[in-house]
N, C-alpha and C positions, 0 to 999 in steps of 0.2 A: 581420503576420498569423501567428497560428500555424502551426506544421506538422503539417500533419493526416496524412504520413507516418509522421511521427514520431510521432505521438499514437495514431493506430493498431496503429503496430511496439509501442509503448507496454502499449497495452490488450491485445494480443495477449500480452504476457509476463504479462499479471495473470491475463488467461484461464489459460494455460497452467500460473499456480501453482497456482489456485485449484482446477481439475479434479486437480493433483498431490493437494497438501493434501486435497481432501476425499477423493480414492479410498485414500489412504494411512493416514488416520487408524489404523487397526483394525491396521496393520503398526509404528505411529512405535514402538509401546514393544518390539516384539519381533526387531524388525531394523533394526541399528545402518546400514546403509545407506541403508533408508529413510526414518531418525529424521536424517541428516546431509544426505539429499536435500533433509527436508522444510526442514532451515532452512536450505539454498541457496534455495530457490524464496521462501521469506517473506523473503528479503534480497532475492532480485531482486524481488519482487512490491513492496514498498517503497518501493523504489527507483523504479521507476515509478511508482508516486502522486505522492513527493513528486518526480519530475520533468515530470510533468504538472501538477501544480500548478503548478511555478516555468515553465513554457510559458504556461501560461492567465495565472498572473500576469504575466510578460511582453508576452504579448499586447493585455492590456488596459490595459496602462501603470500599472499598480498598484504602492504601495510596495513595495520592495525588502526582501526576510525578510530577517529573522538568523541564523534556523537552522529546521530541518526542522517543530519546531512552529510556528513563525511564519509557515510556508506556508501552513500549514491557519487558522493565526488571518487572517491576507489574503484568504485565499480565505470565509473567514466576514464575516467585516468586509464582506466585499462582495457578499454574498450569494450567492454561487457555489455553499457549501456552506450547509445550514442547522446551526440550533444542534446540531439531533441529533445528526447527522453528522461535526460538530467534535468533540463529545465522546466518542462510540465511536472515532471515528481517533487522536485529540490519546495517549492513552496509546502509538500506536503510533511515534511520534517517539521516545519512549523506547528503546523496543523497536530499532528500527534500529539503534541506535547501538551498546546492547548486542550484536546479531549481529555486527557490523564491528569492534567491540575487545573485547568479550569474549564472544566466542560461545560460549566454552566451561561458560560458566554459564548456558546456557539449556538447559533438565535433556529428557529425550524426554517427563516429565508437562506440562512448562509447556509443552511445544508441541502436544501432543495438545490440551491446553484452548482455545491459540490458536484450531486447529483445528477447533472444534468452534462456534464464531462468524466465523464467514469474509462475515458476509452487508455489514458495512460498506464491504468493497472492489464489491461487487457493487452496491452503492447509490452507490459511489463512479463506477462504470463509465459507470452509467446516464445520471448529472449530469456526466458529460464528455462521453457520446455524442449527449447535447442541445445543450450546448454549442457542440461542434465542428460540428452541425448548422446551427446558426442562420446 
């Protein structure tokens, strides 16, 4: 059975980037604290997807991923997420991996643009708080 603690504690850290992120936007290119906050919170907001993923895949007794896109490919495969949804997220596997080894080359413009699309984790939120519901 999943843990719907944890999936809450979970969802509450995506909450909490995503109200970062979006009240910050207008500050990421003009204040270097804010521009370092904002890719703390999109590493932790990540990191919760793809750890609620790899819970739901757990849950459900689903093949075992390889790596962080393969989360999102299982969780499509099984319709959890749809195609849409795969595809607005699936670039952000990428994206993880560069904040976690090389954060230093994600510039304050590439992350104001992240920024400025934020609605995939919100559609992500919504398909796990049905989920956990049923």
């Amino acid at each position: 059975m999943v843990n719907i603690e944890e999936i809450h504690h979970r969802l509450s850290e995506i909450k909490e980037a995503l109200d970062f992120l979006k009240s910050s936007q207008k500050e990421i290119l003009e204040n270097r604290d804010r521009y370092l906050l904002g890719r703390y919170f999109l590493q932790i907001m990540l990191e919760a997807v793809f750890t609620i993923g790899n819970q739901i895949i757990s849950d459900a007794n689903l093949r075992k991923p390889g790596s962080y896109k393969d989360i999102l490919v299982v969780l499509r495969d099984n319709k959890i997420i749809d195609e849409n949804l795969f595809l607005k997220l699936a670039p952000y596997s990428e994206l993880r991996n560069r904040l976690v080894h090389t954060y230093w080359k994600i510039s304050q413009e590439e992350l104001l643009e992240i920024c400025k699309n934020l609605s995939p984790f919100k559609d992500f939120e919504k398909i796990v708080i049905n989920y956990i519901s049923r």
